[in-house]
Biopython code that builds the backbone (N, CA, C, O; Angstrom):
import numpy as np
from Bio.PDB.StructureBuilder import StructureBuilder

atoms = [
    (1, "UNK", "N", (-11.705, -23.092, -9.893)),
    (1, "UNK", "CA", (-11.497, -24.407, -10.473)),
    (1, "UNK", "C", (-12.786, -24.906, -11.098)),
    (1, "UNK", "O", (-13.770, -24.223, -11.383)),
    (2, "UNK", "N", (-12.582, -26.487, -11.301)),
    (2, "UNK", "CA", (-14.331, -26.780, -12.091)),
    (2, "UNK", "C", (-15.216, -26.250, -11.193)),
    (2, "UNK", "O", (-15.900, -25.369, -11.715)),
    (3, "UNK", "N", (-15.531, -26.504, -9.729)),
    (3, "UNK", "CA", (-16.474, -26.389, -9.643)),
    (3, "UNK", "C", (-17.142, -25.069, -9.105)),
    (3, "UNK", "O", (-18.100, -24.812, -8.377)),
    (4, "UNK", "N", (-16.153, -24.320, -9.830)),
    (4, "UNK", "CA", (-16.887, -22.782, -9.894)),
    (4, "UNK", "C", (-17.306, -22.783, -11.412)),
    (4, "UNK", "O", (-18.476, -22.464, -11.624)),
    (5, "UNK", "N", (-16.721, -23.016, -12.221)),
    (5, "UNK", "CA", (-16.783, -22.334, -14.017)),
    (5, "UNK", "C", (-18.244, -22.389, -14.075)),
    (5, "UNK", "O", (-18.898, -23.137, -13.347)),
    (6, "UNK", "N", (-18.707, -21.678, -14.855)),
    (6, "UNK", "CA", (-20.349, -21.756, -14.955)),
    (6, "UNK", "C", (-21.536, -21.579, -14.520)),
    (6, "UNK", "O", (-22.646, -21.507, -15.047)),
    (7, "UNK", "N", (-20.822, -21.475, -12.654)),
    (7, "UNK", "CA", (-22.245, -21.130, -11.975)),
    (7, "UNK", "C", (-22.156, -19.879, -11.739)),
    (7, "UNK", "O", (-21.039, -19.437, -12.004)),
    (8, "UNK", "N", (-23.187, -18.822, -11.184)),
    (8, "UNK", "CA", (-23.162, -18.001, -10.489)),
    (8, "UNK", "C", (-22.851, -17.854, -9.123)),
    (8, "UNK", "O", (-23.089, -18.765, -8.330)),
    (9, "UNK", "N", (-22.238, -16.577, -8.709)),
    (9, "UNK", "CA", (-21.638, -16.319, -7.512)),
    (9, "UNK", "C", (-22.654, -16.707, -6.367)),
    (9, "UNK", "O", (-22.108, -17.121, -5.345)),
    (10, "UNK", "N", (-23.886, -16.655, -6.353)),
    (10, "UNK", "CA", (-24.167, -17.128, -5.146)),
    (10, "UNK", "C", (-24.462, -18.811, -5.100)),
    (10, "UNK", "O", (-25.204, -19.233, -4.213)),
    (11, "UNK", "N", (-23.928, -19.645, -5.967)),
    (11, "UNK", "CA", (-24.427, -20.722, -6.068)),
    (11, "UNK", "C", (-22.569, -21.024, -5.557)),
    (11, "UNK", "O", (-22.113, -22.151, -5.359)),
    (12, "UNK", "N", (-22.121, -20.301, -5.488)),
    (12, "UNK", "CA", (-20.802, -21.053, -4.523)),
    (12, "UNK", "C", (-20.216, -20.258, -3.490)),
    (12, "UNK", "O", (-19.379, -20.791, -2.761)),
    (13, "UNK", "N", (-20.637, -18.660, -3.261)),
    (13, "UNK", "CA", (-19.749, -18.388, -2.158)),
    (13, "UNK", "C", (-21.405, -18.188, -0.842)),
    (13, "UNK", "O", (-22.572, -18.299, -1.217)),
    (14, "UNK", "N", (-21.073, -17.966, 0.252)),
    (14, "UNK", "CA", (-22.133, -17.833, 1.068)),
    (14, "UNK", "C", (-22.418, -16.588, 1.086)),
    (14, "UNK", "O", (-21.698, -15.589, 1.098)),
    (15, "UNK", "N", (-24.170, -16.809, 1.089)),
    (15, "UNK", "CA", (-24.887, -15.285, 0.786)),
    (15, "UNK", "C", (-24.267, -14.152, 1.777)),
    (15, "UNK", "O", (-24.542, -12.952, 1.805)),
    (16, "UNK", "N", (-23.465, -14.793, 2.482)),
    (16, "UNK", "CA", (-22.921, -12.949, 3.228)),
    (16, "UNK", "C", (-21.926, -12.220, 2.664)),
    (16, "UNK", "O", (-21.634, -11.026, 2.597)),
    (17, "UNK", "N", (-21.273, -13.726, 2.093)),
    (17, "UNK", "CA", (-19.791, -13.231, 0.759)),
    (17, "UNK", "C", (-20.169, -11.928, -0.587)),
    (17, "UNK", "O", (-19.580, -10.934, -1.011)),
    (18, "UNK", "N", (-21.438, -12.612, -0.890)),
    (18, "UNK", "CA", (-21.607, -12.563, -2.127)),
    (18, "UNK", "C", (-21.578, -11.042, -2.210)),
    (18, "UNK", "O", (-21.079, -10.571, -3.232)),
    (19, "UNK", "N", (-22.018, -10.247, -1.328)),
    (19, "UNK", "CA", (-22.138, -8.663, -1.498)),
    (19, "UNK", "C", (-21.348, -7.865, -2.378)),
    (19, "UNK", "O", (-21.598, -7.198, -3.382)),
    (20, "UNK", "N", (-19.824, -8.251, -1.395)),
    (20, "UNK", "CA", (-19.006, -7.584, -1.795)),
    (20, "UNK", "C", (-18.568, -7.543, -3.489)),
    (20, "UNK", "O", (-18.287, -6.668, -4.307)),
    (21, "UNK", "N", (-18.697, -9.103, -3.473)),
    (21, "UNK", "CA", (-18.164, -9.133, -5.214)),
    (21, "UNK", "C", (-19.283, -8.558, -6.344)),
    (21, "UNK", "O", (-19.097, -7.835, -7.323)),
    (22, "UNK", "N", (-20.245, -9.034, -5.933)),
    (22, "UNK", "CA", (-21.667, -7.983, -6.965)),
    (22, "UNK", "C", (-21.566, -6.909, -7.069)),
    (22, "UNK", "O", (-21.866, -6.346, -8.122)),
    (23, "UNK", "N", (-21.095, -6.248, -5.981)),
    (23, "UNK", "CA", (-20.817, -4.686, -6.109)),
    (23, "UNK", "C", (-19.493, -4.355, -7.164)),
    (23, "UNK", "O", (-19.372, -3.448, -7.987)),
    (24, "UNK", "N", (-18.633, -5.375, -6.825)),
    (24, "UNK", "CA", (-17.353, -4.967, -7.798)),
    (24, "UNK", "C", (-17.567, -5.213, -9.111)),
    (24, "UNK", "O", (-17.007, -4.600, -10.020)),
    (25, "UNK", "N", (-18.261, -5.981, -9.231)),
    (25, "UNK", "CA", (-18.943, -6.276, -11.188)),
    (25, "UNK", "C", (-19.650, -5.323, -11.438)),
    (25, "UNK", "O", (-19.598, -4.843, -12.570)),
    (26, "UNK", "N", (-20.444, -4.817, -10.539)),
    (26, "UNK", "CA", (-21.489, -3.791, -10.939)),
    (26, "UNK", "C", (-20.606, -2.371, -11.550)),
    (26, "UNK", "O", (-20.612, -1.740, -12.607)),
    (27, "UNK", "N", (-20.049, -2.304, -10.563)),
    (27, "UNK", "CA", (-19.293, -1.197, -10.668)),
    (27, "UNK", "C", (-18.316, -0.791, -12.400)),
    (27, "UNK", "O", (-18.285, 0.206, -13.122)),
    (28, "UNK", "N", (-17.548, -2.381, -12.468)),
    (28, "UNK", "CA", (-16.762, -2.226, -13.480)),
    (28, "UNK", "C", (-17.943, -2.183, -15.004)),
    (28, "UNK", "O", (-17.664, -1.717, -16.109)),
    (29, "UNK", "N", (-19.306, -2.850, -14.562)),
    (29, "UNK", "CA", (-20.038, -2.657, -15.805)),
    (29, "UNK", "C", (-20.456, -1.302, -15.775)),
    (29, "UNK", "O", (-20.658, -0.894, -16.918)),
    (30, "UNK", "N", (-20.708, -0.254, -14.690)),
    (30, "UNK", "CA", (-21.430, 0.608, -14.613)),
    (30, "UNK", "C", (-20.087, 1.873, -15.394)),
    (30, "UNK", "O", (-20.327, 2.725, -16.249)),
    (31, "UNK", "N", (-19.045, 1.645, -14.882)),
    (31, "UNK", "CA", (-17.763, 2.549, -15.186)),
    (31, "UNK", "C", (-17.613, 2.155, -16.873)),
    (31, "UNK", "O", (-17.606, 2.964, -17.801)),
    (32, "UNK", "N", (-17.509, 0.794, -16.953)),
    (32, "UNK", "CA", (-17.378, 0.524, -18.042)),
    (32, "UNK", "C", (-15.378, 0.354, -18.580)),
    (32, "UNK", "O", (-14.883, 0.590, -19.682)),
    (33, "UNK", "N", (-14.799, -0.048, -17.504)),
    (33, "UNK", "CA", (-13.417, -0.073, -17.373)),
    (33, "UNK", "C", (-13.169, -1.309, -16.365)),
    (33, "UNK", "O", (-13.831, -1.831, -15.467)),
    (34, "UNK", "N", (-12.006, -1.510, -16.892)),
    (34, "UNK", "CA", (-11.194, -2.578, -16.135)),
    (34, "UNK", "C", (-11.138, -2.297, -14.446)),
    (34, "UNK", "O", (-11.084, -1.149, -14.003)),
    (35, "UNK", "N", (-11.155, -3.388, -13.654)),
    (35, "UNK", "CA", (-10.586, -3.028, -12.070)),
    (35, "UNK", "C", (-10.007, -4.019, -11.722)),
    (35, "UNK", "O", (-9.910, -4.860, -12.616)),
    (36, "UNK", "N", (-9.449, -4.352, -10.511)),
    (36, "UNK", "CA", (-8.493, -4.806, -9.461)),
    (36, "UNK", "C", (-9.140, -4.943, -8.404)),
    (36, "UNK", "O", (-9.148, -3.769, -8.033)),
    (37, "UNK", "N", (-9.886, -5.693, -7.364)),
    (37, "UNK", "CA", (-9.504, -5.427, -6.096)),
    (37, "UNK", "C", (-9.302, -6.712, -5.406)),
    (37, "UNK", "O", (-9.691, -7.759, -5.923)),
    (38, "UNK", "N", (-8.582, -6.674, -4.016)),
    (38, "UNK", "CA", (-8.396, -7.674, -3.151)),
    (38, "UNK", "C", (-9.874, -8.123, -2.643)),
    (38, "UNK", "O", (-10.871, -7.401, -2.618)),
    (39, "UNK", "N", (-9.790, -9.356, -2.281)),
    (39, "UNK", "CA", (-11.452, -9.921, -1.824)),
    (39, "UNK", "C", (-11.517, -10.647, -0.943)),
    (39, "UNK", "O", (-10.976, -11.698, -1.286)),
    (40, "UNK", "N", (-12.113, -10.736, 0.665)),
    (40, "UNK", "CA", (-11.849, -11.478, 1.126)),
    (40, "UNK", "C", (-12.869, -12.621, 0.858)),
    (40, "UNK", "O", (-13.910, -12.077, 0.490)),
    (41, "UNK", "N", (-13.016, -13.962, 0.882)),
    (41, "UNK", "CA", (-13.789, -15.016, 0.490)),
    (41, "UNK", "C", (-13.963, -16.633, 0.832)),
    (41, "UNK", "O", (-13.338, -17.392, 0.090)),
    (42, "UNK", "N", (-14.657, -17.148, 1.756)),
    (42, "UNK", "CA", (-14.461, -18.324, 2.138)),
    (42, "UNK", "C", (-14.653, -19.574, 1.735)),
    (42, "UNK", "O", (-15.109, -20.318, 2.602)),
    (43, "UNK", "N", (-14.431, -20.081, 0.600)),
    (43, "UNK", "CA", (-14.623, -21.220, -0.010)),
    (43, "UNK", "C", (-14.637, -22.462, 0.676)),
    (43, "UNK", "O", (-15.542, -23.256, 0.418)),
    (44, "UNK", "N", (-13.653, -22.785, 1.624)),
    (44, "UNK", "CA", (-13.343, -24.314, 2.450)),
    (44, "UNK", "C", (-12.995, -23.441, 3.870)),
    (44, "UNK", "O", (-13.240, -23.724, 5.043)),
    (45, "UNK", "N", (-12.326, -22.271, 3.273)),
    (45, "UNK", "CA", (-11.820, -21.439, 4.603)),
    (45, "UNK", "C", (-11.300, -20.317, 3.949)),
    (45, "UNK", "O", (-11.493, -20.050, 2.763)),
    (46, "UNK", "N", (-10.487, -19.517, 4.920)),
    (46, "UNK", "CA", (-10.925, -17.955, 4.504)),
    (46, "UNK", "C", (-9.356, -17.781, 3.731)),
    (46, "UNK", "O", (-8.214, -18.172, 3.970)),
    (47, "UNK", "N", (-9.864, -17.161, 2.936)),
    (47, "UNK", "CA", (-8.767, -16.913, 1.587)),
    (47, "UNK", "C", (-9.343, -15.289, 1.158)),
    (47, "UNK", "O", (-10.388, -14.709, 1.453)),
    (48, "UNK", "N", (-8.068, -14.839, 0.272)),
    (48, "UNK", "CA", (-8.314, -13.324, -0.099)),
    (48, "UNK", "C", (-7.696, -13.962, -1.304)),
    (48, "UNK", "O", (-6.772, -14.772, -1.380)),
    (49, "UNK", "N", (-8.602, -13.269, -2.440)),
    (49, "UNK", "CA", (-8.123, -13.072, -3.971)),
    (49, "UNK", "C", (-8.288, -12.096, -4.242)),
    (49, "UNK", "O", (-9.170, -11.329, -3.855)),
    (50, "UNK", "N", (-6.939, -11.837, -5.424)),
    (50, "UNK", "CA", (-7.007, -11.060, -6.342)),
    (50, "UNK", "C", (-7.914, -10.804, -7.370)),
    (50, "UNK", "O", (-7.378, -11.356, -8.330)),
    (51, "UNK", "N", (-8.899, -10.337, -7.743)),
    (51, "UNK", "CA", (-9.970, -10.309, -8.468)),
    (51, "UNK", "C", (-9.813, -9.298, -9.385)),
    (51, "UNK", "O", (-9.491, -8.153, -9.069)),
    (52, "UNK", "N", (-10.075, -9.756, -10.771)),
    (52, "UNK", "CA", (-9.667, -8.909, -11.606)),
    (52, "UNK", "C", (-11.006, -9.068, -12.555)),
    (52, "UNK", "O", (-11.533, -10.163, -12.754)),
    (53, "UNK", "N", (-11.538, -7.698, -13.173)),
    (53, "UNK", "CA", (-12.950, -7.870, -13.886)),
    (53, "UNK", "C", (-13.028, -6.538, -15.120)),
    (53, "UNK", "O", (-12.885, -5.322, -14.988)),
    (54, "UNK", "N", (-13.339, -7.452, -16.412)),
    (54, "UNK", "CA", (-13.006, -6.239, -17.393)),
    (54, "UNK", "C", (-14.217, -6.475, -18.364)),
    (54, "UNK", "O", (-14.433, -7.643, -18.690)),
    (55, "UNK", "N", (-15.135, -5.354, -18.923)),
    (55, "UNK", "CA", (-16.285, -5.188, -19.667)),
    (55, "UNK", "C", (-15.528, -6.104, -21.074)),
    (55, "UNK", "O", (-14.596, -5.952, -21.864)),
    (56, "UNK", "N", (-16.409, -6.923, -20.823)),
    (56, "UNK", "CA", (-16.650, -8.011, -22.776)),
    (56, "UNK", "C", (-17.619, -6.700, -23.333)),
    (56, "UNK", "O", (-18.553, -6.168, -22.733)),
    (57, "UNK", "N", (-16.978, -6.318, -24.908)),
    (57, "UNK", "CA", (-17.871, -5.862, -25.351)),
    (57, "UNK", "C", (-18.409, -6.490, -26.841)),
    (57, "UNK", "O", (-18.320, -7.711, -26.966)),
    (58, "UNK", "N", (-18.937, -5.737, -27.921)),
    (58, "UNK", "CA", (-19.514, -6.663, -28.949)),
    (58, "UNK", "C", (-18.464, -5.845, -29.616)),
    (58, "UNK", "O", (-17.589, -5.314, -28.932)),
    (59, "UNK", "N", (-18.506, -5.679, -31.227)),
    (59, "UNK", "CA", (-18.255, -5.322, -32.543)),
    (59, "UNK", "C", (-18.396, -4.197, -32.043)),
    (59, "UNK", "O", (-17.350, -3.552, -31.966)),
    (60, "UNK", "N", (-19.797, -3.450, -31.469)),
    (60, "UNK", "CA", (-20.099, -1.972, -31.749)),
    (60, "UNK", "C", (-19.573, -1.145, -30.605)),
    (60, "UNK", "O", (-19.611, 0.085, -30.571)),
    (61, "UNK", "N", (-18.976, -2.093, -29.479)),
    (61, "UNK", "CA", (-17.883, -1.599, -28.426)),
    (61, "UNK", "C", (-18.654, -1.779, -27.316)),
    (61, "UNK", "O", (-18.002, -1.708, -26.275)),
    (62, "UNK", "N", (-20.407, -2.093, -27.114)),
    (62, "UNK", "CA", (-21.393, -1.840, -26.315)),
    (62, "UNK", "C", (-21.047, -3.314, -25.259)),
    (62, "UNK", "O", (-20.485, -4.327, -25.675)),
    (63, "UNK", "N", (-21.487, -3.126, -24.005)),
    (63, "UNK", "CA", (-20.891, -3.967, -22.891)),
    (63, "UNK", "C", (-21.903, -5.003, -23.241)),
    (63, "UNK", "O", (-23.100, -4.717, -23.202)),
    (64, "UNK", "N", (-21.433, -6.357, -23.628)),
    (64, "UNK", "CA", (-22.277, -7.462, -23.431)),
    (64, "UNK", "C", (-22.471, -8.313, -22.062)),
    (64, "UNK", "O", (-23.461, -8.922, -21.656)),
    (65, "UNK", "N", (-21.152, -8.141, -21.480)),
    (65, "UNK", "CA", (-21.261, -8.966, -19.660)),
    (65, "UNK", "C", (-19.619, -8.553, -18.974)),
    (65, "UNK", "O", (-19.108, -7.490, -18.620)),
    (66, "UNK", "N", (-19.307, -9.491, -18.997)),
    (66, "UNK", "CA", (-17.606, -9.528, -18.167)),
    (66, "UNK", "C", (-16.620, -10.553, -18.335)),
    (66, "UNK", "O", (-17.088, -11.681, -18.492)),
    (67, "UNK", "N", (-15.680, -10.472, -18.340)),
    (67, "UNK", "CA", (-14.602, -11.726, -18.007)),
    (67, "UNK", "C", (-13.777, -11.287, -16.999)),
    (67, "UNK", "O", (-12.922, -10.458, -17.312)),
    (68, "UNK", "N", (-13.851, -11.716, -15.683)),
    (68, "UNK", "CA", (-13.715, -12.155, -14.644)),
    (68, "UNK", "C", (-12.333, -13.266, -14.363)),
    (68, "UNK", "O", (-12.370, -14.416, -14.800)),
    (69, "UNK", "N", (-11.106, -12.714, -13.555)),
    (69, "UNK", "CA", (-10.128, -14.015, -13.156)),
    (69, "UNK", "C", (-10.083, -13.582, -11.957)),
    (69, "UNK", "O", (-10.421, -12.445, -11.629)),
    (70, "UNK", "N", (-9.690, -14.396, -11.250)),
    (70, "UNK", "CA", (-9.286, -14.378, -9.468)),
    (70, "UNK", "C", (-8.265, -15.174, -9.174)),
    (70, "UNK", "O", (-8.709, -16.322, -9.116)),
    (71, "UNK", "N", (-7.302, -15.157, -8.993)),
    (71, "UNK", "CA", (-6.076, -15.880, -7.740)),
    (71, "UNK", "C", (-5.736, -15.840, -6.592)),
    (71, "UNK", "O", (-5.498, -14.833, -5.924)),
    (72, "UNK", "N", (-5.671, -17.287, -6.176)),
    (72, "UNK", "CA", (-5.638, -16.786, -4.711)),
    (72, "UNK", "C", (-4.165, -16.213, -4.218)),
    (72, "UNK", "O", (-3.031, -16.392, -4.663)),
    (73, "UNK", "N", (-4.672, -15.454, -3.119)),
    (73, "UNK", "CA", (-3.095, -14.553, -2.649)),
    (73, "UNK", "C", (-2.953, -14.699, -1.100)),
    (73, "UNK", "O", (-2.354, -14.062, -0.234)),
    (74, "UNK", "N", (-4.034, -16.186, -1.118)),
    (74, "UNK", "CA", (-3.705, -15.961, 0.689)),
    (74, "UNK", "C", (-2.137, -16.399, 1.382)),
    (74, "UNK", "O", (-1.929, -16.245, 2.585)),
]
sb = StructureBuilder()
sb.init_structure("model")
sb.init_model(0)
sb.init_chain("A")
sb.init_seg("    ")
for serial, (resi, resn, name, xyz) in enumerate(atoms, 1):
    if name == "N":
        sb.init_residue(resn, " ", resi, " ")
    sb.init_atom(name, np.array(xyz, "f"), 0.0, 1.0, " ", f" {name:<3s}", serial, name[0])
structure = sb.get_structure()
């Protein structure tokens, strides 16, 4: 919601959260392909999302960052 858009992941989930999801961005930039995975994550309380993360690239196809959605599925 708003008060995620814009910040970075550790500026809203708690630094023990944050692991798991850095690794899953890393990954999809490092592969360079779309992924999926379930996440567990505690915002107010403990919730699992669907996390979905796919390489933004430019004109020349080269990875500029990510676009990133999540729903919750608790």
């Amino acid at each position: 919601t708003a008060q995620v858009i814009g910040k970075r992941d550790e500026e809203v989930l708690p630094y023990e959260q944050v692991g798991e999801l850095v690794a899953f961005k890393r990954e999809v930039l490092a592969t360079g392909r779309r992924a999926r995975r379930e996440i567990r994550l505690a915002f107010e309380a403990e919730e699992y999302w669907d996390v979905s993360a796919e390489p933004l690239r430019d004109a020349h196809g080269d990875i500029t960052g990510l676009i990133v959605a999540a729903i919750n599925v608790t």
